[in-house]
N, CA, C and O atoms as CSV, one atom per row, in Angstrom:
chain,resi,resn,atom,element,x,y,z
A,1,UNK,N,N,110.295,95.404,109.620
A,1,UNK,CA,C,111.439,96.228,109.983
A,1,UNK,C,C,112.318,96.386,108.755
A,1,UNK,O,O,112.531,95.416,108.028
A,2,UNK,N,N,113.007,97.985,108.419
A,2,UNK,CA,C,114.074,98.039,107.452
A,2,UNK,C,C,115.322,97.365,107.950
A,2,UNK,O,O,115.780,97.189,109.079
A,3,UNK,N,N,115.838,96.955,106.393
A,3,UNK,CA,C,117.186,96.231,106.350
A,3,UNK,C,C,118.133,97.286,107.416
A,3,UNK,O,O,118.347,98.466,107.137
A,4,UNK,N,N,118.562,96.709,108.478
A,4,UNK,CA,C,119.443,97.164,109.157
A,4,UNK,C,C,121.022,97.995,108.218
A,4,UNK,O,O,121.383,97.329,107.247
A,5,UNK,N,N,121.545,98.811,108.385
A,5,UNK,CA,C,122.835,98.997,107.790
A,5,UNK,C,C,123.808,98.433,108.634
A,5,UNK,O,O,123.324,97.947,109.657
A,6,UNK,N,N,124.860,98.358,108.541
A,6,UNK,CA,C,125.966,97.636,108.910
A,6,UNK,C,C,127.028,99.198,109.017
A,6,UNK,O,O,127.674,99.525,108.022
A,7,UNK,N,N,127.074,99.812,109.954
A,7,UNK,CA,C,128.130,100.854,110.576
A,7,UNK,C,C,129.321,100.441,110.682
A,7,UNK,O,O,129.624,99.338,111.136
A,8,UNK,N,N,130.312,101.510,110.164
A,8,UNK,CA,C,131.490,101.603,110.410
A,8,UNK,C,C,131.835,102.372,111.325
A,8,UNK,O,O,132.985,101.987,111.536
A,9,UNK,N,N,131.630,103.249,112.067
A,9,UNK,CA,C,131.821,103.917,113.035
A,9,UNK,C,C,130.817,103.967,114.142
A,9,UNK,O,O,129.936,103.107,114.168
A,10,UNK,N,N,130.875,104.977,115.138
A,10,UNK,CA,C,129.929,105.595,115.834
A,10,UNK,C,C,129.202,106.540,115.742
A,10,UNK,O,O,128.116,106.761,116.278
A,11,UNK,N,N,130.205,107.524,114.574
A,11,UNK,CA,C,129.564,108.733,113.779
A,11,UNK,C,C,128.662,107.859,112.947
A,11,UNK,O,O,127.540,108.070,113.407
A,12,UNK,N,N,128.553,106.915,111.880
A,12,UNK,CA,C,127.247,106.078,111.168
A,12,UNK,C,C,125.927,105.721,112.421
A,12,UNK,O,O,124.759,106.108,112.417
A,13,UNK,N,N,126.726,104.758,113.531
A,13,UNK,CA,C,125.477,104.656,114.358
A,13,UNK,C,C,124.858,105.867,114.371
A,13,UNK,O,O,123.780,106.062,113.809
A,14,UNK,N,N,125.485,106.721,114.991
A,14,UNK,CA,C,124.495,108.006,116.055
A,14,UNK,C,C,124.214,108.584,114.632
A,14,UNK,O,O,124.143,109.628,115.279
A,15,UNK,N,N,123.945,108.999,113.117
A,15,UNK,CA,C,123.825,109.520,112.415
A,15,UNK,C,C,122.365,108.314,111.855
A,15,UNK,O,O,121.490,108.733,111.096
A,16,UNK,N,N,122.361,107.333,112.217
A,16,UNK,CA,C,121.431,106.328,111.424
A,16,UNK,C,C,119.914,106.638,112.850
A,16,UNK,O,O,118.701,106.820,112.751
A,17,UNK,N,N,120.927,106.547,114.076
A,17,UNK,CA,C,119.809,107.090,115.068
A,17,UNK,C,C,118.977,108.235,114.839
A,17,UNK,O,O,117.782,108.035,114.622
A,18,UNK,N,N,119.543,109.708,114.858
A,18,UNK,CA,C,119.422,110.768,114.260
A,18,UNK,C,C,118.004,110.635,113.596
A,18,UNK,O,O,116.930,110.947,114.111
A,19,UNK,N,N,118.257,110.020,112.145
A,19,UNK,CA,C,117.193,109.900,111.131
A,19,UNK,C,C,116.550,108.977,111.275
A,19,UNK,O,O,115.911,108.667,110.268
A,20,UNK,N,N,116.357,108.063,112.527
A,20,UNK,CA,C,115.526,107.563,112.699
A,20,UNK,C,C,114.372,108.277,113.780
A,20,UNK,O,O,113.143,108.210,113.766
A,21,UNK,N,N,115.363,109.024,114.767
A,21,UNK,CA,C,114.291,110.387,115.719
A,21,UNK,C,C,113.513,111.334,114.920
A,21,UNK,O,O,112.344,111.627,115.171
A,22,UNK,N,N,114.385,111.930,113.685
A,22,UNK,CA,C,112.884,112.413,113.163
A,22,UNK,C,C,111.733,111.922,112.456
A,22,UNK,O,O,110.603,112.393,112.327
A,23,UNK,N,N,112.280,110.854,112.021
A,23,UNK,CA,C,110.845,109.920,111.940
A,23,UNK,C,C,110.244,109.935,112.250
A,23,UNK,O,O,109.143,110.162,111.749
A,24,UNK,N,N,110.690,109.548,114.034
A,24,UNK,CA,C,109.553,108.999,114.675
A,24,UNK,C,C,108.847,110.329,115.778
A,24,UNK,O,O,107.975,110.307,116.646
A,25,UNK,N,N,109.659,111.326,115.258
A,25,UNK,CA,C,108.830,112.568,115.977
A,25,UNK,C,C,107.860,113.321,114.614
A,25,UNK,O,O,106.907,114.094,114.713
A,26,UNK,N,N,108.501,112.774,113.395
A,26,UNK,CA,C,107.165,113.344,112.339
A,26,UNK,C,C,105.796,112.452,112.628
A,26,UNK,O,O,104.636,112.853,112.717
A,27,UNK,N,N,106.349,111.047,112.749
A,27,UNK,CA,C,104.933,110.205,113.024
A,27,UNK,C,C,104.231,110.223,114.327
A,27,UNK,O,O,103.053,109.875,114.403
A,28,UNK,N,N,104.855,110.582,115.268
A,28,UNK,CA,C,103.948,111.228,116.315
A,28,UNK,C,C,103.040,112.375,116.013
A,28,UNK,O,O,101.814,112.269,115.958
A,29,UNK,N,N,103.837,113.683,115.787
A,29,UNK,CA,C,103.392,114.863,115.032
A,29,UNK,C,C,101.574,114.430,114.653
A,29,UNK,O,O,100.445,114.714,115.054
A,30,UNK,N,N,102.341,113.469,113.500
A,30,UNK,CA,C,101.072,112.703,112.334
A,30,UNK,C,C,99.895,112.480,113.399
A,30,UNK,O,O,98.867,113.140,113.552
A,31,UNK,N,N,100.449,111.122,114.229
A,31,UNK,CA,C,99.294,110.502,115.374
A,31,UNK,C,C,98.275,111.700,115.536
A,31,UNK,O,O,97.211,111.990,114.990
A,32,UNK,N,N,99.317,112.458,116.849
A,32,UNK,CA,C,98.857,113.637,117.309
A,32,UNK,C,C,97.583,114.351,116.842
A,32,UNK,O,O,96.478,114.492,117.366
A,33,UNK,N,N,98.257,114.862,115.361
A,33,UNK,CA,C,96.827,115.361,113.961
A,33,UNK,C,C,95.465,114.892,114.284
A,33,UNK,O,O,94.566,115.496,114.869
A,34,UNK,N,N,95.487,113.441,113.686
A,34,UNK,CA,C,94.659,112.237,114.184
A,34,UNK,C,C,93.788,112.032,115.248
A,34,UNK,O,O,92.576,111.817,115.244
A,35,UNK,N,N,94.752,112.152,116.348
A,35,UNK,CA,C,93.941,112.286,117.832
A,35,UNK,C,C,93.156,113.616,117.969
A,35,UNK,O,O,92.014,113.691,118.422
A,36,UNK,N,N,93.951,114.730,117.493
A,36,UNK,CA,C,92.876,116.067,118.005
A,36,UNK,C,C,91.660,115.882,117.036
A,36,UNK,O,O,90.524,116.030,117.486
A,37,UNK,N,N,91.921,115.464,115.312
A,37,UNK,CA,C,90.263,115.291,115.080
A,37,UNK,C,C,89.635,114.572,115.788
A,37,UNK,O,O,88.514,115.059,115.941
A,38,UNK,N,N,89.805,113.252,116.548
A,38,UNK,CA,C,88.918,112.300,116.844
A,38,UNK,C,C,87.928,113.262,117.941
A,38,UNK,O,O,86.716,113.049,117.945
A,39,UNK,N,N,88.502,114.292,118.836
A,39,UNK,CA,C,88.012,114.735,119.752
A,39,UNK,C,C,86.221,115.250,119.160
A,39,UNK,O,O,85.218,115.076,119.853
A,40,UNK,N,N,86.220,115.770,118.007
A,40,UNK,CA,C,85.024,116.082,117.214
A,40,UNK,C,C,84.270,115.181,117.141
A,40,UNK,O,O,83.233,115.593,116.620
A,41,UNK,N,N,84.186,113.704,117.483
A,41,UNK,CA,C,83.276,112.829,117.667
A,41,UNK,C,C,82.947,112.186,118.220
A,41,UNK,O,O,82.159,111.241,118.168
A,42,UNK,N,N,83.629,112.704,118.963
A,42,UNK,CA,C,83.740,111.884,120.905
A,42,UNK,C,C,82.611,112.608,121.670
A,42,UNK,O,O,82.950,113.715,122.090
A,43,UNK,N,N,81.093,112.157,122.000
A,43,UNK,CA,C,80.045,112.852,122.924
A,43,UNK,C,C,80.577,113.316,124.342
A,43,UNK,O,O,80.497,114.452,124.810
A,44,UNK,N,N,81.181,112.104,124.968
A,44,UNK,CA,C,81.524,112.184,126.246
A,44,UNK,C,C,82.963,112.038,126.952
A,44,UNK,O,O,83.960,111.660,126.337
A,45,UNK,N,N,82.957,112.327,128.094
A,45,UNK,CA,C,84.810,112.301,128.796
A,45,UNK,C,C,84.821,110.843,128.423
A,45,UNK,O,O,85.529,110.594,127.448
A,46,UNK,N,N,84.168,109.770,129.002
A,46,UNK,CA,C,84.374,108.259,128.482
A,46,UNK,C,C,84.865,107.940,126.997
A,46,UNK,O,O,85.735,107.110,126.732
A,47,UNK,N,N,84.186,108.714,126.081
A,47,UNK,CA,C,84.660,108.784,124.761
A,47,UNK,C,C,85.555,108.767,125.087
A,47,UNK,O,O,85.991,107.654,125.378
A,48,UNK,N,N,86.675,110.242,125.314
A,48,UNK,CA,C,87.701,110.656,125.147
A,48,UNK,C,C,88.808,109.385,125.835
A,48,UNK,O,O,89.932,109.062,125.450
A,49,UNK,N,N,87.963,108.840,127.006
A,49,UNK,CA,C,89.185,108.004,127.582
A,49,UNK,C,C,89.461,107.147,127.288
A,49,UNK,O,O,90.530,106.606,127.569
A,50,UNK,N,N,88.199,106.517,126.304
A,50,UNK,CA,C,88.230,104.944,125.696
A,50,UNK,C,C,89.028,103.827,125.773
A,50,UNK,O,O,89.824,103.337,124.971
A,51,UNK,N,N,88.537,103.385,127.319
A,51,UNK,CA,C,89.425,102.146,128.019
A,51,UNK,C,C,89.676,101.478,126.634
A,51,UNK,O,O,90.749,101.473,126.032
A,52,UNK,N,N,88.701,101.012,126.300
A,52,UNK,CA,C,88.875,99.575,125.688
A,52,UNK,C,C,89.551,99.872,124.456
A,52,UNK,O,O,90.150,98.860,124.092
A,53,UNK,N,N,89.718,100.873,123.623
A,53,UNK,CA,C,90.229,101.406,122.435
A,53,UNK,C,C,92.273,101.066,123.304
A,53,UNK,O,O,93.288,100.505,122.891
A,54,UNK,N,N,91.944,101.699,124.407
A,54,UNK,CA,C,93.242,102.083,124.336
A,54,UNK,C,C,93.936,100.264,125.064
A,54,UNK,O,O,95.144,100.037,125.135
A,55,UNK,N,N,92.997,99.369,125.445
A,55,UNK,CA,C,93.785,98.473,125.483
A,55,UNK,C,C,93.522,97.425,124.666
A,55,UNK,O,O,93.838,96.332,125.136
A,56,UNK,N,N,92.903,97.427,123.274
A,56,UNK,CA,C,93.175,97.045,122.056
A,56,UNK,C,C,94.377,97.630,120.944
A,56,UNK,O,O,94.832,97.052,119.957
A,57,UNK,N,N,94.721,99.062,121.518
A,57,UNK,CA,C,95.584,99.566,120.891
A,57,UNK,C,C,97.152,98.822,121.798
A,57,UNK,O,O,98.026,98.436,121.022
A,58,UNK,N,N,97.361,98.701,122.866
A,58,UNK,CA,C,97.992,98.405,123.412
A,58,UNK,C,C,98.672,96.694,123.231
A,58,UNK,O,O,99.864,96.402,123.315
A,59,UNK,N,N,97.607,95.814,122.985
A,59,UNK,CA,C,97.192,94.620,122.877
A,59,UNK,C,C,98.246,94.668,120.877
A,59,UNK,O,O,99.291,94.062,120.637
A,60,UNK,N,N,97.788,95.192,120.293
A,60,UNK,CA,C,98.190,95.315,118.983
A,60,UNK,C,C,99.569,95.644,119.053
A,60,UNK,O,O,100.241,95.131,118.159
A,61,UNK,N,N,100.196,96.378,119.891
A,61,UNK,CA,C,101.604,97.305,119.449
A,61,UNK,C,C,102.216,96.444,120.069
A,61,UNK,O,O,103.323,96.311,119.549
A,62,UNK,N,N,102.033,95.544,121.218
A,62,UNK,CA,C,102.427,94.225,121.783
A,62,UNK,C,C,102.649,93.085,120.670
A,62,UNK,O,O,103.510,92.236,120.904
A,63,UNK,N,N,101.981,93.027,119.574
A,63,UNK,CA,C,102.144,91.700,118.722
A,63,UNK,C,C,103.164,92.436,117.569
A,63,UNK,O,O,103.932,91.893,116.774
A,64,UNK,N,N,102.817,94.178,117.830
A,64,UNK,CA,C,103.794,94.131,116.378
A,64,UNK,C,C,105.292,94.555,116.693
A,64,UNK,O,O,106.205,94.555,115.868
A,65,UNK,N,N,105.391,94.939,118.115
A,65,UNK,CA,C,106.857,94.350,119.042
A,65,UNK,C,C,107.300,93.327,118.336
A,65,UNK,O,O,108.130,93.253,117.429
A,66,UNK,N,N,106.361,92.222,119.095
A,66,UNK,CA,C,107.050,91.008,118.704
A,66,UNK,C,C,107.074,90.086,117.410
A,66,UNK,O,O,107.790,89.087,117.469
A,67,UNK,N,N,106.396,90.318,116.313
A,67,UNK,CA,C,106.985,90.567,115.099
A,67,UNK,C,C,108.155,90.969,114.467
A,67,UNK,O,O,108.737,90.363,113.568
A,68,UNK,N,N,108.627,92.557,115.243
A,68,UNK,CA,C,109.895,93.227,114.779
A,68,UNK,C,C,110.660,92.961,115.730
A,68,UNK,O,O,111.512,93.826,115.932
A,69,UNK,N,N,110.686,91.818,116.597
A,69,UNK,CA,C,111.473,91.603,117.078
A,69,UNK,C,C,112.058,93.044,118.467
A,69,UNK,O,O,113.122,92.927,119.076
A,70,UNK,N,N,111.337,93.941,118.627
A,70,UNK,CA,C,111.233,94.823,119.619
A,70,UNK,C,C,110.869,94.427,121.165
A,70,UNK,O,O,109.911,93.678,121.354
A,71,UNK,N,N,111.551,94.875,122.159
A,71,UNK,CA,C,110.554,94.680,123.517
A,71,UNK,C,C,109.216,94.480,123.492
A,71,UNK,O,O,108.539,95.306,122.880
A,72,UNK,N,N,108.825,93.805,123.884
A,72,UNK,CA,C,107.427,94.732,124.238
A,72,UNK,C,C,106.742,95.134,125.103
A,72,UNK,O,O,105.619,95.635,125.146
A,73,UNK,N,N,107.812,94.778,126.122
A,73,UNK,CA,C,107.290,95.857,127.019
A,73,UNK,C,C,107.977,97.544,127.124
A,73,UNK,O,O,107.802,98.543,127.822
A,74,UNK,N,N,108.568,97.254,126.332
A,74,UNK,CA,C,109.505,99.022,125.917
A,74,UNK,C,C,108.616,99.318,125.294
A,74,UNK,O,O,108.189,100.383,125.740
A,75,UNK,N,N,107.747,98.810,124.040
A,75,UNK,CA,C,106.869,99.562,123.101
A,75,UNK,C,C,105.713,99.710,123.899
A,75,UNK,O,O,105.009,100.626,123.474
A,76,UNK,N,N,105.028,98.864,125.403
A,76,UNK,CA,C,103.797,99.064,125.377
A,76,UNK,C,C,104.072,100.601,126.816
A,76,UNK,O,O,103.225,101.382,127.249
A,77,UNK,N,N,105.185,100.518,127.078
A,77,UNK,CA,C,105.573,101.381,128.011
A,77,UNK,C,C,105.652,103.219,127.283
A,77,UNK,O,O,105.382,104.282,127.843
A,78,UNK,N,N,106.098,102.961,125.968
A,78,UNK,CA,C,105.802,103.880,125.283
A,78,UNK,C,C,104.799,104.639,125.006
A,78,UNK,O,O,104.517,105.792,125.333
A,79,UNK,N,N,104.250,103.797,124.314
A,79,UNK,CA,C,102.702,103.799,123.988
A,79,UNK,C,C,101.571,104.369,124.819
A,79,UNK,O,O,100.634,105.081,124.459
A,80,UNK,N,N,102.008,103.686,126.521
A,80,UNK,CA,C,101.140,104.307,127.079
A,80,UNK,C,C,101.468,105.520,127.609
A,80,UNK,O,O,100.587,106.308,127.955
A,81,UNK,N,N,102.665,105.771,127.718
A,81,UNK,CA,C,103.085,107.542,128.035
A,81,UNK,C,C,102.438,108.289,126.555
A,81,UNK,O,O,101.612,109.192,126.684
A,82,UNK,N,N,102.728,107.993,125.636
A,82,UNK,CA,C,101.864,108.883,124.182
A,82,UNK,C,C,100.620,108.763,124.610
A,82,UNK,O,O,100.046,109.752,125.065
A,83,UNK,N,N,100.106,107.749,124.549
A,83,UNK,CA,C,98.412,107.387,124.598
A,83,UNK,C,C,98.135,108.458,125.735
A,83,UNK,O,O,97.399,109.357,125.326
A,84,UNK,N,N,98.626,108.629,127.367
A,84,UNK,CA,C,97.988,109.190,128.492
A,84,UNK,C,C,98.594,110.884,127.923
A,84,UNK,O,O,97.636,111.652,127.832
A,85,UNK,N,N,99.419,111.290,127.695
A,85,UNK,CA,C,99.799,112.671,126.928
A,85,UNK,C,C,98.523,112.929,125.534
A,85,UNK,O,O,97.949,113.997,125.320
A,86,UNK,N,N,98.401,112.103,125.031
A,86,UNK,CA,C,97.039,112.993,123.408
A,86,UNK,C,C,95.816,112.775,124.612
A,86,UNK,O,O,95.222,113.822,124.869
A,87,UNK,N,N,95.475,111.874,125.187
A,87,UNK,CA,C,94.671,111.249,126.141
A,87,UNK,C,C,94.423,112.930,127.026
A,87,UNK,O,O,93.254,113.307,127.101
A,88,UNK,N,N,95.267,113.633,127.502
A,88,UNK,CA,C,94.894,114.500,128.358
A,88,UNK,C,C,94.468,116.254,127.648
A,88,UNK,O,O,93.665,117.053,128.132
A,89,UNK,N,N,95.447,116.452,126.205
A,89,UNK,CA,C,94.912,117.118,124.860
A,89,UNK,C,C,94.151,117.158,124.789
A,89,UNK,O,O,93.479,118.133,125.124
A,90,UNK,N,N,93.634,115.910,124.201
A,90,UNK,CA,C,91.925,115.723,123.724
A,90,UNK,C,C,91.044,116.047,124.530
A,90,UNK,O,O,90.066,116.717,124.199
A,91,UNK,N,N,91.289,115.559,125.880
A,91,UNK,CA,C,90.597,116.090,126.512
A,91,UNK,C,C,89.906,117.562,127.096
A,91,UNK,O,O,88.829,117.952,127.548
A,92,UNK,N,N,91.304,118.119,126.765
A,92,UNK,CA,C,90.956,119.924,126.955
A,92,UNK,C,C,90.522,120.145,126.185
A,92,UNK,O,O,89.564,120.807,126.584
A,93,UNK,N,N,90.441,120.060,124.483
A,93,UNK,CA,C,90.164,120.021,123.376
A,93,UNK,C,C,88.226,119.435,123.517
A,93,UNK,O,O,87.214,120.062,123.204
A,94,UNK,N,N,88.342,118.323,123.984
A,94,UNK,CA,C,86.842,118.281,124.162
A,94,UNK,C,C,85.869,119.511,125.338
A,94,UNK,O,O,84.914,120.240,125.070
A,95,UNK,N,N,86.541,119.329,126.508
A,95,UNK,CA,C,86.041,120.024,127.089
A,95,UNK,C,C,85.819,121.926,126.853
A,95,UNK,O,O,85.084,122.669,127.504
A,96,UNK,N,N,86.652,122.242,125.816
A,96,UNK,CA,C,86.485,123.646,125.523
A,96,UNK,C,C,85.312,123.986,124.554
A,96,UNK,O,O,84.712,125.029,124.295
A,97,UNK,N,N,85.227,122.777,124.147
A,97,UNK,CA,C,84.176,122.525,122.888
A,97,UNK,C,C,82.918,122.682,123.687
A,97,UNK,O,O,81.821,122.571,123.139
């Protein structure tokens, strides 16, 4: 985790929030990228749904919660709303193919 800043106001908080949302909507964006290639090598709908991928991925974002000192059940609650959203993409994405 980055060195926290230390705010003087509420205008600093909500301005440190701010630039931290587009972050984390460029690195979704990024994911996103990522997920629609994978669809190109995925044979089957099972591919696409890949239990076990997605609860090794789940299993992981759980330890690096708690590393950064994050929920983790806020991050794995996350995770799985992203994961079931590219999860249903890919899937149209495979199936048009």
């Amino acid at each position: 985790m980055n060195q926290i800043q230390t705010c003087n106001s509420l205008d600093d908080v909500r301005a440190n929030i701010d630039r931290i949302d587009a972050q984390l909507v460029d690195l979704m964006a990024e994911r996103g990228a990522y997920v629609a290639q994978a669809a190109q090598f995925k044979k089957n709908a099972d591919d696409v749904k890949a239990s076990a991928r997605v609860n090794a991925v789940i299993a992981k974002v759980r330890r690096l919660a708690e590393t950064s000192h994050a929920d983790p059940d806020l991050i794995e609650a996350v995770w799985r709303t992203m994961i079931e959203h590219f999860t249903k993409a890919e899937m149209k994405d495979f199936i048009r193919r």
